[in-house]
Every structure is written in structure tokens, then in C-alpha cells.
C-alpha positions, 0 to 999 in steps of 0.5 A: 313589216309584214301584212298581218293576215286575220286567223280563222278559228272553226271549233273553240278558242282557248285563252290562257292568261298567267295570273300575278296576284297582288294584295296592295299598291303595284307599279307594272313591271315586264313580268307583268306583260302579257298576264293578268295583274290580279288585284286581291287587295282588301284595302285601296290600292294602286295600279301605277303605269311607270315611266319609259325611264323606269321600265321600258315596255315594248310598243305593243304591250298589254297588260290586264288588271283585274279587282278581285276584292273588296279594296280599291283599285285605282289606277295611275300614270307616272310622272311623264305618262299619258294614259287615255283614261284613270280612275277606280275599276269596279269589283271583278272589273277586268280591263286592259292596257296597251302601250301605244307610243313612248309613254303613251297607253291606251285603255281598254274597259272589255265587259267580259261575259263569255258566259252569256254567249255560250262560253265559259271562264274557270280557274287552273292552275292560277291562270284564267281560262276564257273558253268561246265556241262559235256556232260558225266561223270565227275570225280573229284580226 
């Protein structure tokens, strides 16, 4: 496997992440790799992570969840999984998931605030739009 060398961004970054909306209890499929599973949910509800055995994510995937409404979000691991953390995510709360291993996930809780450091978030076309511009040299390893 090759070295991954660090790519150098000198202007502003885009990021476009495909939305797919959910209004209740969701178990990730591969359609969700890579896209932003939006919890719009006005009553509880749960993320689940499934087995290796049930859908067998790439190592390496990622997935983002994202509470958008007034329901609970909790999310949970299926029966054989392990997942570093579990638990309700805040409202607007946006965290990740990454798969680390054969049924092992990470999570990753990113305060997002583009806003604060002179970038900006919109909406288009169902997809989240994180715009950040450096001052300077930005590097993305």
C-alpha cells in the first residue's frame, strides 16, 4: 500500500455530503457510507450499527449521523459489535462513525462550528455544504 502523502488546499475547501433523511429507528446500510444519515425524527428513535454478518461495511468506512429533531437519537450497536461510545446525540448534534476493524467502530463527536472560524454551512440540493477559507496554508493529512 502506498504512503498517503498530506494534499495542500490554497484558496477554500469544499465538502459536499449527500443527506439520507430518516423520520424513525434506522439500521445503517451501504447506502449510507459516505452521506449524512439525517435524523428528522419527532419522536425517539435509533441509529443501530449492524453486524458484519448483516452488512459488511468496508474497514475504513464512515458514516455521519445528524439529530435534526425534536425525537431522540440514540445510537447502538448490534449484537457482536463494538463501538468506542453509545448514547443520545444532542439536537443539531452531527458526529461520525468510522469502521475500524471487523465489527469494531469508532466514534467521532466533531463540534462543528465553520462559522466561528470564517466559514460557512448551507443547504443545496439535500446535501450539506461545509465552505472554510484559510487565511493561509491549509493541509489536509
Amino acid at each position: 500500500m502506498a504512503d498517503l502523502q498530506p494534499t495542500t488546499v490554497d484558496g477554500t475547501l469544499n465538502s459536499l455530503l449527500i443527506e439520507n433523511v430518516k423520520t424513525g429507528s434506522h439500521t445503517l446500510t451501504l447506502n449510507d457510507r459516505d452521506r449524512v444519515v439525517a435524523m428528522d425524527n419527532p419522536t425517539d428513535a435509533t441509529v443501530t450499527i449492524p453486524n458484519d454478518s448483516t452488512t459488511d461495511f468496508p474497514i475504513g468506512s464512515i458514516v455521519y449521523i445528524n439529530r435534526l429533531n425534536s425525537g431522540n437519537v440514540t445510537l447502538a450497536a448490534a449484537s457482536g459489535v463494538t463501538v468506542s461510545k453509545t448514547g443520545n446525540l444532542a439536537l443539531f448534534e452531527e458526529l461520525f462513525i468510522r469502521k475500524r476493524n471487523n465489527n469494531f467502530w469508532i466514534i467521532v463527536d466533531v463540534t462543528k462550528s465553520p462559522t466561528a472560524s470564517g466559514g460557512s454551512e448551507t443547504q443545496e440540493a439535500g446535501a450539506g455544504v461545509s465552505t472554510f477559507t484559510s487565511d493561509g496554508t491549509f493541509v489536509v493529512e
